[in-house]
LUMSERO-416089 format. One record per atom (N, C-alpha, C): atom name; residue in one letter; z, x, y; chain. Coordinates in steps of 0.2 Angstrom, whole numbers, plus 5000, padded with zeros to 4 digits. Each point is the difference from the previous one (the first is absolute). Layout:
<pts>
PT atomo residuo   zz   xx   yy cadena
PT    CA       A    Z    X    Y      A
...
</pts>
This chain:
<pts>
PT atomo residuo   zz   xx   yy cadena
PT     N       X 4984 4823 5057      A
PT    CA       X 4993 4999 4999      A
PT     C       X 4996 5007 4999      A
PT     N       X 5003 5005 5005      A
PT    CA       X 4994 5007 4998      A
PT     C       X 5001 5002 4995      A
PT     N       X 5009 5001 4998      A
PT    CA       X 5001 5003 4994      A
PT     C       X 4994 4998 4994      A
PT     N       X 5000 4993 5002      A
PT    CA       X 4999 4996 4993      A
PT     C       X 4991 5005 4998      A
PT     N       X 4997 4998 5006      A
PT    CA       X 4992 5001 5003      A
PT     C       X 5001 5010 4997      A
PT     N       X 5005 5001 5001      A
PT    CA       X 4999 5008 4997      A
PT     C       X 5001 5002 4993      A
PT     N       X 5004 4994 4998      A
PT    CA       X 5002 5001 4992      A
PT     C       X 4995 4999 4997      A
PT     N       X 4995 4993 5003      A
PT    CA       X 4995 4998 4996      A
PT     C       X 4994 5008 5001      A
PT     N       X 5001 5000 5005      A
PT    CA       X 4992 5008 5001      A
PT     C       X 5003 5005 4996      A
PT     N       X 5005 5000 4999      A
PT    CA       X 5003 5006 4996      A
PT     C       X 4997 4999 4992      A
PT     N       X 5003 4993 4997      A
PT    CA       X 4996 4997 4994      A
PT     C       X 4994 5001 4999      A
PT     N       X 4996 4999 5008      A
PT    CA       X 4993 5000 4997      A
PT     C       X 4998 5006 5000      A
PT     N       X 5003 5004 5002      A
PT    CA       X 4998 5007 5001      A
PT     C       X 5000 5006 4994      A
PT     N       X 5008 4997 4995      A
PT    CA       X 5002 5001 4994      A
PT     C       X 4995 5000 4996      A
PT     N       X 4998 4991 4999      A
PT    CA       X 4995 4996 4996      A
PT     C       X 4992 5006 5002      A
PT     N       X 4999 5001 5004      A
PT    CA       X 4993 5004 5003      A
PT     C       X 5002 5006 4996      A
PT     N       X 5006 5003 5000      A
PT    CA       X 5000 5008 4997      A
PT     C       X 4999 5000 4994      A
PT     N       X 5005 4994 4995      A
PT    CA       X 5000 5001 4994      A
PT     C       X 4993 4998 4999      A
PT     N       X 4996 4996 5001      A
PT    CA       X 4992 5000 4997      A
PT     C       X 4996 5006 5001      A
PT     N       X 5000 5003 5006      A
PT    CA       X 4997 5005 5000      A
PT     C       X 5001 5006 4996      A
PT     N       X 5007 4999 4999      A
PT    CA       X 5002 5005 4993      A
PT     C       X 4997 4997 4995      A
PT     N       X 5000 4996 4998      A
PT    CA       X 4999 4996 4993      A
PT     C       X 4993 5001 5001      A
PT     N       X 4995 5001 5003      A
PT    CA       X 4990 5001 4999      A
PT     C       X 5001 5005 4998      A
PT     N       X 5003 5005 5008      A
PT    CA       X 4999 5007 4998      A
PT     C       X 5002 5003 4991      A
PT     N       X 5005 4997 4997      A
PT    CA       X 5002 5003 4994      A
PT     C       X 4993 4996 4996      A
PT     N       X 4998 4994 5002      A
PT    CA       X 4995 4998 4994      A
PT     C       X 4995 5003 5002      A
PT     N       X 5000 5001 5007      A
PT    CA       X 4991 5004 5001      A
PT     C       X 5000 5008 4996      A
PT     N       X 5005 5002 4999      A
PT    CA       X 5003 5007 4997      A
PT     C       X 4998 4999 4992      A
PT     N       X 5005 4994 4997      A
PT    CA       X 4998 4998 4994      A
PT     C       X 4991 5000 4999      A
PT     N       X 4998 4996 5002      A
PT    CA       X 4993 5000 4998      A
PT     C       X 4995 5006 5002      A
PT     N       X 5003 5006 5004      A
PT    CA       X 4994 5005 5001      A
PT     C       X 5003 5004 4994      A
PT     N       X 5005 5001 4996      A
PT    CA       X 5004 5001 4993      A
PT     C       X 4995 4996 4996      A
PT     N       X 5002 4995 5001      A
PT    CA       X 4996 4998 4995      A
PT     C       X 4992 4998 4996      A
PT     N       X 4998 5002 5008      A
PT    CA       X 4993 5000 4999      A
PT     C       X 4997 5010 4997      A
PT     N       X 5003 5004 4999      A
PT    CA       X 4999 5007 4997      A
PT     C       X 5003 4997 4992      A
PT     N       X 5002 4995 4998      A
PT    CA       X 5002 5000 4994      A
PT     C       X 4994 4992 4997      A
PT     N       X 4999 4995 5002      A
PT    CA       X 4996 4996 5002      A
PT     C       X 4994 4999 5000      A
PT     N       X 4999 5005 5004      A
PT    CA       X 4995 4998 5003      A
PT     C       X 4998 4994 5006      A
PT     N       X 4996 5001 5004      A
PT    CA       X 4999 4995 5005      A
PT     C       X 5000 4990 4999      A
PT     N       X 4995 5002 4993      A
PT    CA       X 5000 4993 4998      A
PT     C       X 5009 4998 4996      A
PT     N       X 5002 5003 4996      A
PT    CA       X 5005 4999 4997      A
PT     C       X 5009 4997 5006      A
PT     N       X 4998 5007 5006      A
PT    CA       X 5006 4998 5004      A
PT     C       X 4998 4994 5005      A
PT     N       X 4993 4998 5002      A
PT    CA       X 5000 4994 5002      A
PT     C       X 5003 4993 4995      A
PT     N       X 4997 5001 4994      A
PT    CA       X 5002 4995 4995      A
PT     C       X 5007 5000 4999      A
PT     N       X 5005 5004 4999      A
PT    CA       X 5005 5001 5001      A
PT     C       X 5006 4998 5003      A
PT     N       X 4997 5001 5008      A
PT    CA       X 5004 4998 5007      A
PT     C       X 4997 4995 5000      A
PT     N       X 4994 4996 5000      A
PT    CA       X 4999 4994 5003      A
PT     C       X 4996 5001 5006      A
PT     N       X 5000 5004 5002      A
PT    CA       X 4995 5002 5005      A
PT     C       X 4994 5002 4999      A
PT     N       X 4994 4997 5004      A
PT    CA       X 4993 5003 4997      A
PT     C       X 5000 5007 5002      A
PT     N       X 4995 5001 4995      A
PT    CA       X 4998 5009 5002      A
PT     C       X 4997 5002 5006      A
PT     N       X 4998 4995 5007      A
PT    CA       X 4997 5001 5006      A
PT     C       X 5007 5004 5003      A
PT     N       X 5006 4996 5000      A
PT    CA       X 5006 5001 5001      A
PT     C       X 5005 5005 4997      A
PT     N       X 4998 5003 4994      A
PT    CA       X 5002 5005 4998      A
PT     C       X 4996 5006 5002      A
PT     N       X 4996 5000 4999      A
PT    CA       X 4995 5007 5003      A
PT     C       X 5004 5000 5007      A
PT     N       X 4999 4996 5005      A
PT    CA       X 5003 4999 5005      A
PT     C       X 5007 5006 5002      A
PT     N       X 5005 4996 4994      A
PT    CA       X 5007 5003 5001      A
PT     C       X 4999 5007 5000      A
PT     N       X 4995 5002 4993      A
PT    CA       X 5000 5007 4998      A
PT     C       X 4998 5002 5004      A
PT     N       X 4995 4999 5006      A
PT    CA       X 4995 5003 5006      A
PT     C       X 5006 5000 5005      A
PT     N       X 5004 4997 5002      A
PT    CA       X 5007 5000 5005      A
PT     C       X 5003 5006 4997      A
PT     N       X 5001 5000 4992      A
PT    CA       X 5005 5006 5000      A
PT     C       X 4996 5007 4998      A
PT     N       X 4996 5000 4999      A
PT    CA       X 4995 5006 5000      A
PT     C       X 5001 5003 5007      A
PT     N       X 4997 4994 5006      A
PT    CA       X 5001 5003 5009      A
PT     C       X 5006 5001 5001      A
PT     N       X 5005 4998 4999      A
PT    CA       X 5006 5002 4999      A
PT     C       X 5002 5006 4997      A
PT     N       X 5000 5001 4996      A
PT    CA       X 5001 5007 4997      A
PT     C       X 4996 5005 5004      A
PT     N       X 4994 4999 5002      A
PT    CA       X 4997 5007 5002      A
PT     C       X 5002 4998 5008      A
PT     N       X 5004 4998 5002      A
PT    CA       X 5003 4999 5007      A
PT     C       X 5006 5003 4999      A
PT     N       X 5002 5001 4994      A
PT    CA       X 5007 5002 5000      A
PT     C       X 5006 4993 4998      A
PT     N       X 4998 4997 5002      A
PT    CA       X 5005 4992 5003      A
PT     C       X 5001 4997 4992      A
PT     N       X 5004 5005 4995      A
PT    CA       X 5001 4995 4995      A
PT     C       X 5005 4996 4999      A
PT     N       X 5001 4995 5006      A
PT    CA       X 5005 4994 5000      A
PT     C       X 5006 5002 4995      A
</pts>
């Protein structure tokens, strides 16, 4: 029974990494994409409103002048 209870934590732990990669690369695409875009354009694009794009670009802005470019 633990093994099993470890295999599943392991899955979901798998499942957590790979999405967390998977944002990081689209949160990356979209601050790319909004220097060629523009704001309105890479929200329209991705599906996400531009409250949330601004957003990502203001995370990786502080990011970068922290040094921390994931």
């Amino acid at each position: 029974m633990s093994r099993t209870m470890s295999g599943v934590a392991e899955t979901v732990r798998d499942v957590v990494d790979t999405y967390k990669e998977a944002r990081r690369d689209r949160d990356a695409t979209i601050v790319a994409a909004v220097e060629v875009l523009g704001q309105k354009g890479a929200a329209e694009a991705s599906g996400l409103s531009r409250r949330r794009v601004r957003r990502i670009v203001a995370e990786a802005e502080a990011a970068a002048r922290q040094g921390d470019l994931r």
